[in-house]
Each structure stands twice: as structure tokens, then as C-alpha cells.
N, CA, C and O atoms as a GROMACS GRO file, in nm:
protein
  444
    1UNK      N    1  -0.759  -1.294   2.833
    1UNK     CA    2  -0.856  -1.245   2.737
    1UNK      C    3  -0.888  -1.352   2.632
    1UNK      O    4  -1.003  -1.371   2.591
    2UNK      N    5  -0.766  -1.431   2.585
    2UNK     CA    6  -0.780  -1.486   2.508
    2UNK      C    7  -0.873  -1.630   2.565
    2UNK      O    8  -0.951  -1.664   2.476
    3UNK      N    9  -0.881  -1.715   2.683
    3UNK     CA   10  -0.939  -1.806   2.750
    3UNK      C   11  -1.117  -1.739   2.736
    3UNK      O   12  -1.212  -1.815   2.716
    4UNK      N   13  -1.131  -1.600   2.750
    4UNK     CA   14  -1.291  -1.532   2.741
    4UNK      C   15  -1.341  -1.625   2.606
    4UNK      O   16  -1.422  -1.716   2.589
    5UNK      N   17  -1.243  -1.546   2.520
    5UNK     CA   18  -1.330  -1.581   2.374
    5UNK      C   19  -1.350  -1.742   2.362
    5UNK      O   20  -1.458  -1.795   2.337
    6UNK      N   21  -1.253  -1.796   2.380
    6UNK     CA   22  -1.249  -1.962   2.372
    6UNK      C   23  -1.380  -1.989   2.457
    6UNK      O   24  -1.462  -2.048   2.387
    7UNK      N   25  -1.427  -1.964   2.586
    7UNK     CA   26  -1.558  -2.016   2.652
    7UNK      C   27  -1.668  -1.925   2.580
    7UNK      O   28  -1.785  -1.966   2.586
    8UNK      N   29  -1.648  -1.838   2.531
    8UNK     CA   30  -1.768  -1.779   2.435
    8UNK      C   31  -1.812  -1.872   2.368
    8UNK      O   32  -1.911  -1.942   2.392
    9UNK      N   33  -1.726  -1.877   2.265
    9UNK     CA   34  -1.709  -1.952   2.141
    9UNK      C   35  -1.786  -2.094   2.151
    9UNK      O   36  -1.882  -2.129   2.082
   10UNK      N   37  -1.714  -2.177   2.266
   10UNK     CA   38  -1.745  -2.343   2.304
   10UNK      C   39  -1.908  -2.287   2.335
   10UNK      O   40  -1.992  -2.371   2.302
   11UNK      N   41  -1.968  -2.152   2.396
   11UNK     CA   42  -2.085  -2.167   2.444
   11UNK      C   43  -2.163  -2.148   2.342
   11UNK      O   44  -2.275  -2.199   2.340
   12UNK      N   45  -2.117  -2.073   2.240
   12UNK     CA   46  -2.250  -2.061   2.113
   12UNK      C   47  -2.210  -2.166   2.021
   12UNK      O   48  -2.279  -2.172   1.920
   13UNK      N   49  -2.109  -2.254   2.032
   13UNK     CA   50  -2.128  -2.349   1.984
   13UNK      C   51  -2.221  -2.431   2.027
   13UNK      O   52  -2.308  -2.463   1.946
   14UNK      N   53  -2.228  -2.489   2.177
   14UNK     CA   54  -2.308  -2.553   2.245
   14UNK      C   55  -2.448  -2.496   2.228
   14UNK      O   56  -2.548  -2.567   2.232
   15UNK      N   57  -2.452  -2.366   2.210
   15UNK     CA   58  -2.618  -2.319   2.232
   15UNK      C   59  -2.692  -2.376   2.045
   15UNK      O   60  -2.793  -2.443   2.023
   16UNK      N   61  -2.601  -2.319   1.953
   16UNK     CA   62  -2.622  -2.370   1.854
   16UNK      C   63  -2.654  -2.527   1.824
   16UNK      O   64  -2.772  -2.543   1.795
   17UNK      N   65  -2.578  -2.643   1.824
   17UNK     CA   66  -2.661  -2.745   1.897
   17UNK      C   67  -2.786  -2.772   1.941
   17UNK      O   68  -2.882  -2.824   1.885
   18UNK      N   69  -2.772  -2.726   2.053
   18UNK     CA   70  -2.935  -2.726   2.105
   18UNK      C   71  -3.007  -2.665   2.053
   18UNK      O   72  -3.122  -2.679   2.094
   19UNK      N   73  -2.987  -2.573   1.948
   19UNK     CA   74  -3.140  -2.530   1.864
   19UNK      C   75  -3.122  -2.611   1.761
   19UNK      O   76  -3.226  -2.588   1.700
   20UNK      N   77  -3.070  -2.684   1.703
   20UNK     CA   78  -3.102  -2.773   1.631
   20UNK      C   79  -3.151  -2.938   1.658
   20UNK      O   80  -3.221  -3.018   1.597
   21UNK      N   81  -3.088  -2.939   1.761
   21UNK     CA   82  -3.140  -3.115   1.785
   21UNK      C   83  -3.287  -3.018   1.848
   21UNK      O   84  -3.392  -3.056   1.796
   22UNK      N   85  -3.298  -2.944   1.914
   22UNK     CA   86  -3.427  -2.867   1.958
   22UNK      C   87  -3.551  -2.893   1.840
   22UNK      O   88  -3.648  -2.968   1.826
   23UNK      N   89  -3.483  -2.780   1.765
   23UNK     CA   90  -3.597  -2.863   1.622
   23UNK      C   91  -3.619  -2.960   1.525
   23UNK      O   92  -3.699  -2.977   1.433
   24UNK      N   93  -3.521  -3.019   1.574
   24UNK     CA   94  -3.506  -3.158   1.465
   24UNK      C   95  -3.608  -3.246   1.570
   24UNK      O   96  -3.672  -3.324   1.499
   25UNK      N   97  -3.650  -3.264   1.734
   25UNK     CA   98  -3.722  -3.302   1.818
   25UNK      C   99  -3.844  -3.242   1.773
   25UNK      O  100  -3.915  -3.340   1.749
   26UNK      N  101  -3.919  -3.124   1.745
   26UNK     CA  102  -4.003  -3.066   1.676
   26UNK      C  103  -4.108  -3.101   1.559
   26UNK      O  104  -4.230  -3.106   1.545
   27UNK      N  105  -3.955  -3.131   1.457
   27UNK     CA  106  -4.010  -3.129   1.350
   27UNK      C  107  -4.064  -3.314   1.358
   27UNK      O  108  -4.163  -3.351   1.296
   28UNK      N  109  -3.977  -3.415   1.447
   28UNK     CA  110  -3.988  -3.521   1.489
   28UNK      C  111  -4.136  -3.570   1.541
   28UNK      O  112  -4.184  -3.673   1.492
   29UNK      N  113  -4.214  -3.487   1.650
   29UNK     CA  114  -4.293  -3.490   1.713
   29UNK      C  115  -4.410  -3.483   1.599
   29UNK      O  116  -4.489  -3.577   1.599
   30UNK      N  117  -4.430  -3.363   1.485
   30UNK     CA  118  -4.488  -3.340   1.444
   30UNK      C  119  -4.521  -3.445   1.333
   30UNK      O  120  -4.640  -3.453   1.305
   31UNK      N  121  -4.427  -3.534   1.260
   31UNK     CA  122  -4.439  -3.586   1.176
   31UNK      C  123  -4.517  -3.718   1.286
   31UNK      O  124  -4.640  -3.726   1.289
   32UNK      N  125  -4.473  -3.768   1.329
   32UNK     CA  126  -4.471  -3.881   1.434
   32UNK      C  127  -4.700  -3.851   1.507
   32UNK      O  128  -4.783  -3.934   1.547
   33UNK      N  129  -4.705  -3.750   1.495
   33UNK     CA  130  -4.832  -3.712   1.587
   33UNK      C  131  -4.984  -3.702   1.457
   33UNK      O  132  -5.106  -3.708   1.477
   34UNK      N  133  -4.884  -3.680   1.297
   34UNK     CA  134  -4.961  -3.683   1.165
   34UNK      C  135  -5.032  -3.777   1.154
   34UNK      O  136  -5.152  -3.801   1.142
   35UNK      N  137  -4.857  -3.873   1.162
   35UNK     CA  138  -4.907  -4.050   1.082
   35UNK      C  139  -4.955  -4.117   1.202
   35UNK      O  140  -4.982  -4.236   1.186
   36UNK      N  141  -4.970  -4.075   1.308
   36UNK     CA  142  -5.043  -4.162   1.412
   36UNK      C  143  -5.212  -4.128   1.388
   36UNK      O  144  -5.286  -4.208   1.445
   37UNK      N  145  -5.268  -4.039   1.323
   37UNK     CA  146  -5.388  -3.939   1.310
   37UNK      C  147  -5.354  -4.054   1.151
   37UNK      O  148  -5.396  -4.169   1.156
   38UNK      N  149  -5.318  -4.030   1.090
   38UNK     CA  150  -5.357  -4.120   0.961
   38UNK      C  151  -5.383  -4.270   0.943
   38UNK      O  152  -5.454  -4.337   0.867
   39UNK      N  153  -5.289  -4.300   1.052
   39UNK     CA  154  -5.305  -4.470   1.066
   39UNK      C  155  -5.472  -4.495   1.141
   39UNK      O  156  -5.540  -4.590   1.101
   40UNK      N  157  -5.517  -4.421   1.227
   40UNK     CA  158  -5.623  -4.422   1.292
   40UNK      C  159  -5.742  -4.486   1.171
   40UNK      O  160  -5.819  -4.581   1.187
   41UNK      N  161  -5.727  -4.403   1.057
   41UNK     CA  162  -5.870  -4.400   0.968
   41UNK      C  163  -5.829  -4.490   0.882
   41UNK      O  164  -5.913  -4.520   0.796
   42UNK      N  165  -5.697  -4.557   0.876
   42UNK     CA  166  -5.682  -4.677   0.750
   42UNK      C  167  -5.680  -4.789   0.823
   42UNK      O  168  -5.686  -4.880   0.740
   43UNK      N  169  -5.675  -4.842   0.945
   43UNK     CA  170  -5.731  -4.999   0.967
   43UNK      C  171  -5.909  -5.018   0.950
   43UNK      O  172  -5.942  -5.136   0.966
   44UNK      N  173  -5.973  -4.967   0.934
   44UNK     CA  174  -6.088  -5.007   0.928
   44UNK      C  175  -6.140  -4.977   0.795
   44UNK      O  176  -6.244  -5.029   0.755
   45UNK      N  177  -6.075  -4.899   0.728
   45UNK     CA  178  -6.134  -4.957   0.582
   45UNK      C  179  -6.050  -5.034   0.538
   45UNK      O  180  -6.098  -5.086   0.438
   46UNK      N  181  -5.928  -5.080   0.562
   46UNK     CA  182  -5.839  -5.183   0.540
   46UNK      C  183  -5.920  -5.316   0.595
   46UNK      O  184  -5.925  -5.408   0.513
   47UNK      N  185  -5.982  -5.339   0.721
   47UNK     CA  186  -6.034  -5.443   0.766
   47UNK      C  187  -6.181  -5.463   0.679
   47UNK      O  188  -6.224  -5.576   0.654
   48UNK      N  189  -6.248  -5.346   0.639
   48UNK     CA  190  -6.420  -5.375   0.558
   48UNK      C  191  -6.355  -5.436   0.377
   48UNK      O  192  -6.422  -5.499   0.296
   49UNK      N  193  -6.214  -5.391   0.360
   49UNK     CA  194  -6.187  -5.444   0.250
   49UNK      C  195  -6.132  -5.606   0.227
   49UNK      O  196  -6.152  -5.683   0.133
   50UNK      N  197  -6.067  -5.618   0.333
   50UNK     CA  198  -6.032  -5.757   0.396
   50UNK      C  199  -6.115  -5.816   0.403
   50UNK      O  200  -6.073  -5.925   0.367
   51UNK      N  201  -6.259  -5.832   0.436
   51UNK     CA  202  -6.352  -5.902   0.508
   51UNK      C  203  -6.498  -5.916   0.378
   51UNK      O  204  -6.594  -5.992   0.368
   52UNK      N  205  -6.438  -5.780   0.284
   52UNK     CA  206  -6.558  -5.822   0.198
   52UNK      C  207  -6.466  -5.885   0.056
   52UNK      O  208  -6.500  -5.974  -0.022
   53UNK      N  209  -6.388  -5.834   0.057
   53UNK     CA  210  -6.290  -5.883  -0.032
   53UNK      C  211  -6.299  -5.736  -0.164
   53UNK      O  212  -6.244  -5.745  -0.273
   54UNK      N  213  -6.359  -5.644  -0.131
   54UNK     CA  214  -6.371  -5.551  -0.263
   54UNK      C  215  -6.371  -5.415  -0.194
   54UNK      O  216  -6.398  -5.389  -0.077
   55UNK      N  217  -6.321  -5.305  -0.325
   55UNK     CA  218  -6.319  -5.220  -0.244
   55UNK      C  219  -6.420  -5.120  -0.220
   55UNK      O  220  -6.373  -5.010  -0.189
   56UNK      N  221  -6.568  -5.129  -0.226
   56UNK     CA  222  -6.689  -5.076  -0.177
   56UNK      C  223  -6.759  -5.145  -0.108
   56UNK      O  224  -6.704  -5.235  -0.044
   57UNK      N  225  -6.897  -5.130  -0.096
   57UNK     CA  226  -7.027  -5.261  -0.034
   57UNK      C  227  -7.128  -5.220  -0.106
   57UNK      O  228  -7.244  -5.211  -0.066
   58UNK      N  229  -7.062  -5.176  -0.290
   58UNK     CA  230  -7.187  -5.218  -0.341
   58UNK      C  231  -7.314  -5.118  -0.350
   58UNK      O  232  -7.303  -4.998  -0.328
   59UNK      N  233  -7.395  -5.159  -0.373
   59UNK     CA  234  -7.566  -5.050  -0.428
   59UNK      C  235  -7.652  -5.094  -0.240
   59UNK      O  236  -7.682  -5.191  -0.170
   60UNK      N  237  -7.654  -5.015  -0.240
   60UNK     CA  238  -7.729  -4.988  -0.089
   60UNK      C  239  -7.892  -4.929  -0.153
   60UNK      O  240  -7.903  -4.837  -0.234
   61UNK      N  241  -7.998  -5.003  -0.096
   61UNK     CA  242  -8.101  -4.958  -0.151
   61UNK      C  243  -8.226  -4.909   0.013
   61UNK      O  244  -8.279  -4.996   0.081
   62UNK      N  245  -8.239  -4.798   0.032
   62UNK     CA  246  -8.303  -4.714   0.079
   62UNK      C  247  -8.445  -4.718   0.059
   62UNK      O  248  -8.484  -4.618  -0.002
   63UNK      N  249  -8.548  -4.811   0.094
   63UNK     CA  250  -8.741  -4.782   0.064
   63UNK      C  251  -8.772  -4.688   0.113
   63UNK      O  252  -8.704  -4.662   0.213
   64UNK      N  253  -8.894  -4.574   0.076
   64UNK     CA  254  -8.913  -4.481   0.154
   64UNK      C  255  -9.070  -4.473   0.045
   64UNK      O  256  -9.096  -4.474  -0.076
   65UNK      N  257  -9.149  -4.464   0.187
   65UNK     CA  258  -9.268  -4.432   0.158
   65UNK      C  259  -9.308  -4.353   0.015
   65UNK      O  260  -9.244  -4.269  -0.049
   66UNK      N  261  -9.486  -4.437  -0.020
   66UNK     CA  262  -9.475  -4.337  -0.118
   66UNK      C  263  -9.499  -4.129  -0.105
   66UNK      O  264  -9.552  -4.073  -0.009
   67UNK      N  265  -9.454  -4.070  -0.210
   67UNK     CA  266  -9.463  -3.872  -0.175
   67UNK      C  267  -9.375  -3.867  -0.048
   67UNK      O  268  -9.401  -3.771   0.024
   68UNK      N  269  -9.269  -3.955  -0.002
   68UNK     CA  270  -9.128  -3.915   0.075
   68UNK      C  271  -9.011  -3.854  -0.059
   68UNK      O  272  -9.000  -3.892  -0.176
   69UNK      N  273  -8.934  -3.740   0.023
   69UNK     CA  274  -8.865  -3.714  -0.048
   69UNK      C  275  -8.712  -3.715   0.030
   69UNK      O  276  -8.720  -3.788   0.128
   70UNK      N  277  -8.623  -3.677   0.020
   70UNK     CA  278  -8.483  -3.666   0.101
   70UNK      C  279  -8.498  -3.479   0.085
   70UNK      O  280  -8.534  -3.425  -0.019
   71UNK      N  281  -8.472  -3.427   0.173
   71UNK     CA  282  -8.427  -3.282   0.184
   71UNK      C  283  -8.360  -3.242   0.209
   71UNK      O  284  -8.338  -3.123   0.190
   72UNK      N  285  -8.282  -3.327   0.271
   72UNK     CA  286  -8.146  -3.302   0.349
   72UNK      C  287  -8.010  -3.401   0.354
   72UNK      O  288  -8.050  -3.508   0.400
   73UNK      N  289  -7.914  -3.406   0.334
   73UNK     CA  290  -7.753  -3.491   0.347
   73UNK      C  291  -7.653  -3.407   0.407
   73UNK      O  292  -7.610  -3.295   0.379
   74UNK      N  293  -7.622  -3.512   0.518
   74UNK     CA  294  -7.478  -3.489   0.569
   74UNK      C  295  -7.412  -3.537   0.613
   74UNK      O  296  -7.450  -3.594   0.715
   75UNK      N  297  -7.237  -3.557   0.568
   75UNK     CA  298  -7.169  -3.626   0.626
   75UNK      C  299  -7.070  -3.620   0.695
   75UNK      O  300  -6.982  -3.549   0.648
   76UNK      N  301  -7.040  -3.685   0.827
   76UNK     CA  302  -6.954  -3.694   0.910
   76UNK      C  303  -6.866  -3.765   0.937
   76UNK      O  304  -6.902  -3.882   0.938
   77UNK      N  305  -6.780  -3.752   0.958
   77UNK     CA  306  -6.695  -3.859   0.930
   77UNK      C  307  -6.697  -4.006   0.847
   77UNK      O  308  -6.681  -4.026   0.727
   78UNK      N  309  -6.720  -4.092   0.943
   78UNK     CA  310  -6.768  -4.251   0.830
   78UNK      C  311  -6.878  -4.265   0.815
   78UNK      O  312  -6.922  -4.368   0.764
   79UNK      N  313  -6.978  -4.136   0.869
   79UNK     CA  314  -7.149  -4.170   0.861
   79UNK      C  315  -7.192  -4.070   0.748
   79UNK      O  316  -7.122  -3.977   0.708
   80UNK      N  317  -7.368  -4.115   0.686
   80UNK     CA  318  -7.385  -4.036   0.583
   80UNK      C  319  -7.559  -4.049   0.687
   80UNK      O  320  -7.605  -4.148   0.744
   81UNK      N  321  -7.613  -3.918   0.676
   81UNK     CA  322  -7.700  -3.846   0.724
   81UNK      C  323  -7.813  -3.832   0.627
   81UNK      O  324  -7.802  -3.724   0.568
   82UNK      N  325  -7.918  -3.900   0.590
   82UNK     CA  326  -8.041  -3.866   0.513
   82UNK      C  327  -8.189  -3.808   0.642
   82UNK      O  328  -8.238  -3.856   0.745
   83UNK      N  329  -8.208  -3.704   0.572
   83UNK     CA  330  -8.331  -3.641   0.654
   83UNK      C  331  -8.423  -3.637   0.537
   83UNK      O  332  -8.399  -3.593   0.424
   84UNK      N  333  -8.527  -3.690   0.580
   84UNK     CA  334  -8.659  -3.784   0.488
   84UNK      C  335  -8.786  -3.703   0.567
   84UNK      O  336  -8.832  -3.693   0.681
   85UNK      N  337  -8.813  -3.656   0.438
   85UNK     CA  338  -8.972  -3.609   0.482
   85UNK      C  339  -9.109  -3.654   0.379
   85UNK      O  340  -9.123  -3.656   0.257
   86UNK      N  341  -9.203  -3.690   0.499
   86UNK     CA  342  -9.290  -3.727   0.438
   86UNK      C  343  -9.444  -3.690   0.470
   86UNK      O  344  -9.493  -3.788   0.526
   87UNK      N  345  -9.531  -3.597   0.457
   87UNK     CA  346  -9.608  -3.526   0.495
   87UNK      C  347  -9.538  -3.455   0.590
   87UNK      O  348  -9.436  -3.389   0.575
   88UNK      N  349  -9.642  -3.487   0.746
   88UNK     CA  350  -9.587  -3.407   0.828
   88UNK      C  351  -9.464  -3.473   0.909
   88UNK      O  352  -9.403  -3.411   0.996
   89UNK      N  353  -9.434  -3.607   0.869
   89UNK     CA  354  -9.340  -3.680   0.943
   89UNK      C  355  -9.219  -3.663   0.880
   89UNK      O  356  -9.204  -3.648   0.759
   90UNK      N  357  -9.107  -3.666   0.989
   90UNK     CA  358  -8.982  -3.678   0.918
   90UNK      C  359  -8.901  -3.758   1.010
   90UNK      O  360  -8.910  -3.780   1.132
   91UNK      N  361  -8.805  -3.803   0.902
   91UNK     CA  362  -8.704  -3.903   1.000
   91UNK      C  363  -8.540  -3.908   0.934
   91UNK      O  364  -8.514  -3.897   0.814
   92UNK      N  365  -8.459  -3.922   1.021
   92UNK     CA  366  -8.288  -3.925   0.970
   92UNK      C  367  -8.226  -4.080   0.954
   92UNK      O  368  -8.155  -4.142   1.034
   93UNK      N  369  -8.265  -4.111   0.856
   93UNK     CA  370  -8.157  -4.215   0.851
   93UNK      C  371  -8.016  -4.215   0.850
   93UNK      O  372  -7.970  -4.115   0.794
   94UNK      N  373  -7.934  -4.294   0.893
   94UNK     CA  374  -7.775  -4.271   0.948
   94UNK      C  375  -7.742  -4.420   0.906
   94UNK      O  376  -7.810  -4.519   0.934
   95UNK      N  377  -7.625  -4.417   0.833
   95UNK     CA  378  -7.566  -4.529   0.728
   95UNK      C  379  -7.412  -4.516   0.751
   95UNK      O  380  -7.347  -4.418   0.716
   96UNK      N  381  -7.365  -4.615   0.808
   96UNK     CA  382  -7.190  -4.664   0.799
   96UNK      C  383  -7.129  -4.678   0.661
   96UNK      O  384  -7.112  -4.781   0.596
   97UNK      N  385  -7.090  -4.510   0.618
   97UNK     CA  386  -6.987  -4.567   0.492
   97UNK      C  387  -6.903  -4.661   0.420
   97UNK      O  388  -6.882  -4.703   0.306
   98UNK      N  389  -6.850  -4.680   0.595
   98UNK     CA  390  -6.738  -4.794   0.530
   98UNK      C  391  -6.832  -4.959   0.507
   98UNK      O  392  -6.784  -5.061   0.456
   99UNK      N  393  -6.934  -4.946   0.545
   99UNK     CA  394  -7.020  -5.104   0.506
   99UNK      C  395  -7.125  -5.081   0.428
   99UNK      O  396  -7.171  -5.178   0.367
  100UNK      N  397  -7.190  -4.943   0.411
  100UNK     CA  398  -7.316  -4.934   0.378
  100UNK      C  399  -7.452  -4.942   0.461
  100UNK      O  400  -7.561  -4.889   0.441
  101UNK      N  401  -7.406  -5.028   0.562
  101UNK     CA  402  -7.549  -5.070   0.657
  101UNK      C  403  -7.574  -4.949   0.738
  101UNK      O  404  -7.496  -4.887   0.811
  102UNK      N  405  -7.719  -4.925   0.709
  102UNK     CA  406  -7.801  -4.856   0.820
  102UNK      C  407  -7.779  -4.899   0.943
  102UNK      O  408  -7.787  -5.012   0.992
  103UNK      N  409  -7.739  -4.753   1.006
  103UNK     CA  410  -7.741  -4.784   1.132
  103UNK      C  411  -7.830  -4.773   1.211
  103UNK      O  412  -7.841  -4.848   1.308
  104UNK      N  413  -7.919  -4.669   1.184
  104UNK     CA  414  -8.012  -4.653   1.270
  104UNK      C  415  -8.131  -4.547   1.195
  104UNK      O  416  -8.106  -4.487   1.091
  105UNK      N  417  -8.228  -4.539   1.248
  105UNK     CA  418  -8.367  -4.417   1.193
  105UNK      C  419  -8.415  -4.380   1.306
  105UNK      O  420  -8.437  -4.456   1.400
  106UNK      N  421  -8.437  -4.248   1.304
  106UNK     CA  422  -8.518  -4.150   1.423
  106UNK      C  423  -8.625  -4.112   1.348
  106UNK      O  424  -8.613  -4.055   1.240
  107UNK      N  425  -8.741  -4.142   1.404
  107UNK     CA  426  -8.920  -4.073   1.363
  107UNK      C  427  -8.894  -3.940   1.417
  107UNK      O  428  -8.821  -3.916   1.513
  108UNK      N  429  -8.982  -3.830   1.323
  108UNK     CA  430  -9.070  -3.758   1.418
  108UNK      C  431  -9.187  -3.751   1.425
  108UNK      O  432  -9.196  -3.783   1.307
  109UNK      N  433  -9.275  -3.741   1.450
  109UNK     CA  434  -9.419  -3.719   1.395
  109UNK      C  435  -9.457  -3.605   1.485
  109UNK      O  436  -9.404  -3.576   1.592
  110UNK      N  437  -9.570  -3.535   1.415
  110UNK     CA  438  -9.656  -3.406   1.498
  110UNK      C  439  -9.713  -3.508   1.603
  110UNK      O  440  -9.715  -3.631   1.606
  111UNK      N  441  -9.773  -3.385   1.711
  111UNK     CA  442  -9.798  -3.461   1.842
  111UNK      C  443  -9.994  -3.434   1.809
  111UNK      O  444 -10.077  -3.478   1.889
   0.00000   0.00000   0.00000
């Protein structure tokens, strides 16, 4: 009887164990899966700061027709979204935060 309790005992010892290195692997994974998601978004403004030597890019200047107005902003991740209307035309300009430079403009015009 007395040999029962002793392999009890050794087994919830053993099971005990394994729920802890169990979640100490857990809590491991989780921290480990954060800073891999954080390191992602700091080399490249680490590299636009490196390369310009400061930590912005400065007054970015935007021309836009004359009686254009902006109606619209949005931003996504490292991009900033201007929707520009001007009579019946409109267009989205799209700008790289981390440099400032336009990336690109889409027209629309009526057909």
C-alpha cells in the first residue's frame, strides 16, 4: 500500500513539472513571437534615420490645382492617403511616412 502512494506521489510530482515548464514554453513563445512583430517596424525607421541623419524628412510640400481641396485622409500603416478633389476630378495621392516622398497619384476624371 505503502509503494501505491510513493508512485502517486512521484506521478503528480512529475505531472506538476510538466505544467510548468509547459507554461513557462508558453509564456516563452509569446514573448519571443511580440518582439519579433516589433523588431519588424524598427529597422526601417532606424535605417531613414541613419541615412538622413534626423529624425523626420522635414516639410513635404503638396501643389494642387487652383479650387482643389483634400476631403479625405488615411492612414495605413507607413503610408498617408490624400483624396483631392477638384471639380469633377479626383485623385489619391499616397506618401511614404517614413521619407515623405510621394509615392504615387491615381486620376479620376468623368468619362
Amino acid at each position: 500500500m505503502k509503494q501505491d502512494y510513493r508512485a502517486l506521489k512521484l506521478l503528480v510530482i512529475v505531472m506538476g513539472v510538466m505544467i510548468v515548464v509547459g507554461f513557462a514554453v508558453v509564456i516563452y513563445t509569446i514573448i519571443q513571437r511580440a518582439s519579433a512583430s516589433f523588431a519588424e517596424d524598427r529597422p526601417a525607421v532606424e535605417e531613414t534615420q541613419a541615412a538622413t541623419g534626423t529624425q523626420g524628412f522635414g516639410v513635404v510640400r503638396l501643389s494642387l490645382p487652383r479650387g482643389s481641396r483634400i476631403v479625405d485622409q488615411e492612414m495605413e500603416q507607413h503610408r498617408l492617403i490624400l483624396r483631392v478633389e477638384n471639380g469633377d476630378s479626383q485623385s489619391m495621392h499616397v506618401f511614404d511616412l517614413r521619407t515623405g516622398k510621394e509615392i504615387g497619384v491615381i486620376r479620376t476624371e468623368p468619362r
